[in-house]
Backbone as a printed PyTorch tensor [residue, N CA C, xyz], in Angstrom:
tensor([[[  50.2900, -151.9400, -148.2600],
         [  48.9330, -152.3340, -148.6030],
         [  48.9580, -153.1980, -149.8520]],

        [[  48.2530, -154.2190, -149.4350],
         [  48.1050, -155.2480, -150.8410],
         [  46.9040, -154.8110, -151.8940]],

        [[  46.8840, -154.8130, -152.9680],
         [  45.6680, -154.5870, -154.0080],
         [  45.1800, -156.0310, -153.8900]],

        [[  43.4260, -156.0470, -153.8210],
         [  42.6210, -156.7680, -154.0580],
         [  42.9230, -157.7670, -155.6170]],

        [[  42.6600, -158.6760, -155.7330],
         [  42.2180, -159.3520, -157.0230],
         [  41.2060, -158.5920, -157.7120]],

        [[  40.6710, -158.1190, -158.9740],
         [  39.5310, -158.3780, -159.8380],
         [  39.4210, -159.5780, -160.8000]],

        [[  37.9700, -159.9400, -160.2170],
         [  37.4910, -160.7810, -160.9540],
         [  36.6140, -160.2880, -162.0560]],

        [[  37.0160, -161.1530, -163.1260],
         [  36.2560, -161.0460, -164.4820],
         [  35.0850, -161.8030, -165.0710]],

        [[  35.1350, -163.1730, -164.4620],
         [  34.0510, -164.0090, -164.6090],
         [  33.9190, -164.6660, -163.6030]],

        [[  32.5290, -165.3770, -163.4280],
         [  32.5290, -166.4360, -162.9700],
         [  30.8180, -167.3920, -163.0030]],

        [[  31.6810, -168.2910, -163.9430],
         [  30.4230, -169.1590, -164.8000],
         [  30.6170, -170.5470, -164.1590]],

        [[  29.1780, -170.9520, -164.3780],
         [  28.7900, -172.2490, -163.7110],
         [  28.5210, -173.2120, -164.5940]],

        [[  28.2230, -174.6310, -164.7860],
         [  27.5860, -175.5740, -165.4470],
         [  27.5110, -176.9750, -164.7610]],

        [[  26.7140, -176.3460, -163.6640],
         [  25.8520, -177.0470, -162.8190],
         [  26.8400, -177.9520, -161.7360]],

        [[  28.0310, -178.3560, -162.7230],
         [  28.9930, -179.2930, -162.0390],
         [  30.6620, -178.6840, -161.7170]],

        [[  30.7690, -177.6840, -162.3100],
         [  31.8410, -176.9020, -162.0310],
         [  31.7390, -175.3720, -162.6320]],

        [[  32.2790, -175.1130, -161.4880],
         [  32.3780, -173.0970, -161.5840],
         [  33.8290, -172.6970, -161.8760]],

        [[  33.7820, -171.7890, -163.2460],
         [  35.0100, -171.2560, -163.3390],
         [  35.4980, -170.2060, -163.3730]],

        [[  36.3200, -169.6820, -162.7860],
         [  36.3300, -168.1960, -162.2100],
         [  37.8240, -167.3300, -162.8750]],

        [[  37.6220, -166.5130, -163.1620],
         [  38.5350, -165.7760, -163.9360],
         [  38.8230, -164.3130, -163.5220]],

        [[  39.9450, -164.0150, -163.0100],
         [  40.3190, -162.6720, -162.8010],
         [  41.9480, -162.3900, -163.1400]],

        [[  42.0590, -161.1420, -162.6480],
         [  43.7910, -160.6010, -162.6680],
         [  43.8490, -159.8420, -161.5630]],

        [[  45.1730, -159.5540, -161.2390],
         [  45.9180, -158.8800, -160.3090],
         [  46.8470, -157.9410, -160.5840]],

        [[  46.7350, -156.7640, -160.0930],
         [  47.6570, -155.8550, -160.4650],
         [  48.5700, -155.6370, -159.1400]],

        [[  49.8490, -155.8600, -158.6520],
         [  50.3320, -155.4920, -157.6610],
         [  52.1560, -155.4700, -157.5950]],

        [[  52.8480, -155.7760, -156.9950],
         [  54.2310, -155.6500, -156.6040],
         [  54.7740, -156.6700, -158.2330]],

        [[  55.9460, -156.1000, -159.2210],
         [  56.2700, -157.1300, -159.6320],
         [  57.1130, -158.1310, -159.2670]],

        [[  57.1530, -158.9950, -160.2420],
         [  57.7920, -160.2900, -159.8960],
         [  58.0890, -160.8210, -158.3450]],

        [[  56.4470, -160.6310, -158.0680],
         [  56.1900, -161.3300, -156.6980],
         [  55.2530, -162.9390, -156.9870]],

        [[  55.3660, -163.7850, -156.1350],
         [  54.0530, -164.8170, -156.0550],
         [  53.0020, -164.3710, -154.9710]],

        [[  51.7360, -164.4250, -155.1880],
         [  50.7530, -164.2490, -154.2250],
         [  50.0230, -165.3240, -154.4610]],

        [[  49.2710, -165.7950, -153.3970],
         [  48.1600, -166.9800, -153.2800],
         [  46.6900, -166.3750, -153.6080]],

        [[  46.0620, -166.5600, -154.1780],
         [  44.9690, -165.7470, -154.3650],
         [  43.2690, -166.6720, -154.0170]],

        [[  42.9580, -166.0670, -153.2580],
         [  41.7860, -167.7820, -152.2130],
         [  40.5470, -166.7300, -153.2040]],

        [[  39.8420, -167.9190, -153.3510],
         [  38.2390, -167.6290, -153.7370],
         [  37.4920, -168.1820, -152.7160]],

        [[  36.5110, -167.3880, -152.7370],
         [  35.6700, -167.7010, -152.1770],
         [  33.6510, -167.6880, -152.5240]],

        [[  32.9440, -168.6000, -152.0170],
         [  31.9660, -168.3720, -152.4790],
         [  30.6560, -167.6700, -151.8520]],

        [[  29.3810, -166.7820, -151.8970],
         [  28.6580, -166.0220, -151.1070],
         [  27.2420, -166.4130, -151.5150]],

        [[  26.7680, -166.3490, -150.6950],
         [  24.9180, -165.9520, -151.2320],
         [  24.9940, -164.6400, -151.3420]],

        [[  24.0830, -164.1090, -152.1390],
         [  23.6860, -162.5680, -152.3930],
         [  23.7940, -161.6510, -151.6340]],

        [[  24.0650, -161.2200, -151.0730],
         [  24.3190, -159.5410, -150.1050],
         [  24.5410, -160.1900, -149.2300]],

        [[  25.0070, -161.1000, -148.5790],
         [  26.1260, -161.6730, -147.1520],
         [  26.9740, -161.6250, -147.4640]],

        [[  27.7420, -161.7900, -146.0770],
         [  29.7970, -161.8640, -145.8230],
         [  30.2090, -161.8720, -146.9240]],

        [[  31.1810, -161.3760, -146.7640],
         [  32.2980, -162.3160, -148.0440],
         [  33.2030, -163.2210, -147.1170]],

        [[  33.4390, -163.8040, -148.1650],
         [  34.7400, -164.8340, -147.3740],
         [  33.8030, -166.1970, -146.9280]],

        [[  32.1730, -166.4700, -147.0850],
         [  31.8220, -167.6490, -146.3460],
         [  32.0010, -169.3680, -146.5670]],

        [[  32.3040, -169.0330, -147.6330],
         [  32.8730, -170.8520, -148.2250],
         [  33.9110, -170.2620, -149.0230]],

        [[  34.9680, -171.1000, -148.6060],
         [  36.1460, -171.2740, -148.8010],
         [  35.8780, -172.7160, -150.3850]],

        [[  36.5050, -171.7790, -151.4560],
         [  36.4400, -172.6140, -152.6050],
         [  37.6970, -173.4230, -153.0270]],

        [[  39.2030, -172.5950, -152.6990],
         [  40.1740, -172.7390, -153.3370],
         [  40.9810, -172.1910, -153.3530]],

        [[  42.4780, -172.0680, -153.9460],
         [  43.1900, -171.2960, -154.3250],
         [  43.9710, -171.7740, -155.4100]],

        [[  44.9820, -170.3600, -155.9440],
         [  45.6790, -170.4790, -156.7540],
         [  47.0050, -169.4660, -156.5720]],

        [[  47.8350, -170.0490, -156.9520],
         [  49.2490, -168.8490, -156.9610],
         [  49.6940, -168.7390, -158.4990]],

        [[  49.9170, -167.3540, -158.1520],
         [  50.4780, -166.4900, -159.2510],
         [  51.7130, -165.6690, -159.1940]],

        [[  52.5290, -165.4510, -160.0450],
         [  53.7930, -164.5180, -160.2640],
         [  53.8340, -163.3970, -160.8170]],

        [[  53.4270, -162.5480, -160.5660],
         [  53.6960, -161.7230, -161.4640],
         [  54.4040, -161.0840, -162.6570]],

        [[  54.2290, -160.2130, -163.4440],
         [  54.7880, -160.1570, -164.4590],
         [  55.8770, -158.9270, -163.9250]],

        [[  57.1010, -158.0820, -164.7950],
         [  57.5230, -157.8420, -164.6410],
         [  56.8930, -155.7290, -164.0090]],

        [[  55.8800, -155.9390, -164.7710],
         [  54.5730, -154.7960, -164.8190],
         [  54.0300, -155.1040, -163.2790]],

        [[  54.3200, -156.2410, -162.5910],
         [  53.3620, -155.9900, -161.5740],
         [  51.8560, -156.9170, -161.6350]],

        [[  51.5470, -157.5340, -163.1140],
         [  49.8730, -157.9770, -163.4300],
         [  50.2820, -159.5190, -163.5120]],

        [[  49.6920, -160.3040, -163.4830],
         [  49.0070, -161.9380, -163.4860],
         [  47.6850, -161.5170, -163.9520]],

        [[  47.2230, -163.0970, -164.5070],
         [  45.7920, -163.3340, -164.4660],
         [  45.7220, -165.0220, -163.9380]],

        [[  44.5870, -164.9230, -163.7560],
         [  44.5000, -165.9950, -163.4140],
         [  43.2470, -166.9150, -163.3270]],

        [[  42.9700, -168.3350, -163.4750],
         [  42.0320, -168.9250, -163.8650],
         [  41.8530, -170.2800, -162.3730]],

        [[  40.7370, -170.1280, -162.0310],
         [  40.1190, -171.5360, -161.3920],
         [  39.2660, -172.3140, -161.3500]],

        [[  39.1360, -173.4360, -161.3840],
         [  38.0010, -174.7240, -161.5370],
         [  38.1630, -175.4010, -160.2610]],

        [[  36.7670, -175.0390, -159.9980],
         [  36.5840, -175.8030, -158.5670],
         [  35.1710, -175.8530, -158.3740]],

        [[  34.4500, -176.4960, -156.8670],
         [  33.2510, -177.3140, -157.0200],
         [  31.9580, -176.1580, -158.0170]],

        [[  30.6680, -176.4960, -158.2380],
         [  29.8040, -175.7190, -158.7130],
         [  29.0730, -174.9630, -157.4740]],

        [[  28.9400, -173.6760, -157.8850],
         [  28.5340, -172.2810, -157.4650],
         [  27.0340, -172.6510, -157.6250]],

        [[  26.0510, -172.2140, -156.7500],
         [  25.0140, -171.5060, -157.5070],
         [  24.7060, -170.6670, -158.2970]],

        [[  23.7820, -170.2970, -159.3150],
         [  23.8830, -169.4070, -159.9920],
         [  23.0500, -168.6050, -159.0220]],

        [[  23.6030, -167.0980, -159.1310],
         [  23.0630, -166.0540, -158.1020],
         [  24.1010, -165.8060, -157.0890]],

        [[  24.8530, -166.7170, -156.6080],
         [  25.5490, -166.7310, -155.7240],
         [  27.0050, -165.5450, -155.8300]],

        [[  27.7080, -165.2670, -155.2370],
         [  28.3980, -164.2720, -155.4010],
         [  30.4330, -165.0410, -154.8970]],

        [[  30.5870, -164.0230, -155.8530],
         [  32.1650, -165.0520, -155.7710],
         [  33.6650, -163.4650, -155.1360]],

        [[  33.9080, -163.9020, -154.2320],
         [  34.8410, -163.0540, -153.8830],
         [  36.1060, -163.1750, -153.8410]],

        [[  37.7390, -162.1240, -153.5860],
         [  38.9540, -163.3530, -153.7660],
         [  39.8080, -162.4730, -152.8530]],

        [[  40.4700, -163.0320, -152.9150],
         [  42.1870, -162.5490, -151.5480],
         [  42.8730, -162.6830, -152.2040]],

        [[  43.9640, -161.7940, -152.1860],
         [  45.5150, -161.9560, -152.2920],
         [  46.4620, -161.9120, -151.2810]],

        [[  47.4870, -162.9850, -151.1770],
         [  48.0170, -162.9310, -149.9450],
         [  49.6920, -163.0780, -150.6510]],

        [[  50.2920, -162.3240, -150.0730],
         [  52.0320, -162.2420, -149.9690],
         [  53.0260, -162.2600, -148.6090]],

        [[  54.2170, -162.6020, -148.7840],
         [  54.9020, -162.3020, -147.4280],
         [  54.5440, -160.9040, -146.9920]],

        [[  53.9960, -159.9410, -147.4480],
         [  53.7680, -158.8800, -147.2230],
         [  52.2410, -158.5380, -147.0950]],

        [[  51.2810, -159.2130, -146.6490],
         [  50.4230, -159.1380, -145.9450],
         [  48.9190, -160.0430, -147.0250]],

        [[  47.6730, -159.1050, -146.5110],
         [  46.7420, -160.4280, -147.3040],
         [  46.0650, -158.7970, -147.8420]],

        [[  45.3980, -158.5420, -149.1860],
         [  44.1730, -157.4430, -149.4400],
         [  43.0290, -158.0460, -148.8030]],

        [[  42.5080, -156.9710, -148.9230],
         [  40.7430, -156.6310, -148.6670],
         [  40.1250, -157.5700, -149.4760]],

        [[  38.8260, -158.3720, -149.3260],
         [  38.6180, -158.8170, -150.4580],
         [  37.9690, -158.1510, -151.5540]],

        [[  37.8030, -158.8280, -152.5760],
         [  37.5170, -158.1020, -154.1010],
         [  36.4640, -157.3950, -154.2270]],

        [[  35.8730, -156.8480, -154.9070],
         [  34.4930, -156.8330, -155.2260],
         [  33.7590, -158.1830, -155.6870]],

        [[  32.8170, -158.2040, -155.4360],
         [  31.6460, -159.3880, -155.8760],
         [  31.5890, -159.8540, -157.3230]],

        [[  31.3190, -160.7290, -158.0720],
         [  30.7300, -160.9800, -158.8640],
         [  29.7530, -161.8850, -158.9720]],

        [[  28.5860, -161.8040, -159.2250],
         [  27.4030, -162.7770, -159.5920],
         [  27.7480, -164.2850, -160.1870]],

        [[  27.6810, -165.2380, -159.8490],
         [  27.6140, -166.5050, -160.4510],
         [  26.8780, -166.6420, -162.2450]],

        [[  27.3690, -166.7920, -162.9960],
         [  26.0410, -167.1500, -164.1180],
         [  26.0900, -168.2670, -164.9410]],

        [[  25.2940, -168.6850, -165.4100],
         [  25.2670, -170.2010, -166.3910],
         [  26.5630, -169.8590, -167.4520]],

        [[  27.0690, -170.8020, -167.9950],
         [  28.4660, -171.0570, -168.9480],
         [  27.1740, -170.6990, -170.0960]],

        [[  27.9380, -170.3890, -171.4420],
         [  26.8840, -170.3460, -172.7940],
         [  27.7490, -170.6570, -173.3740]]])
């Protein structure tokens, strides 16, 4: 079983959304980790935003950062991790919100 991503942020400014989480899982593995973007209480997984790969540390943790198109604010941001050893569940949600 793969562990999900948590995400930590994810802020908007109108023209790009940037999304911030970590991973806790197998060390010194690479996983691909896809975001994705939601309207409020629908699917997850419905727009496909991006990805990013990560290595883990020797602990097993990455973090990791992405910039890609702008989110609505409200909108909900979800993520995957995928390895030769299969893909997680996706994440829990986080809300879109304005950058300050």
């Amino acid at each position: 079983l793969q562990n999900f991503p948590v995400i930590t942020s994810a802020t908007t400014t109108g023209t790009t959304t940037t999304i911030a989480g970590t991973l806790d899982s197998k060390p010194r593995k690479t996983f691909t980790i896809q975001l994705f973007s939601n309207p409020s209480a629908t699917d997850e997984g419905k727009t496909f935003l991006g990805q990013v790969r990560k290595k883990t540390n020797r602990q097993g943790k990455a973090s990791f950062s992405f910039f890609g198109p702008a989110v609505p604010q409200g909108d909900e941001i979800t993520a995957t991790a995928t390895s030769p050893d299969g893909t997680s569940e996706f994440s829990d949600p986080v809300g879109v919100v304005p950058a300050s």
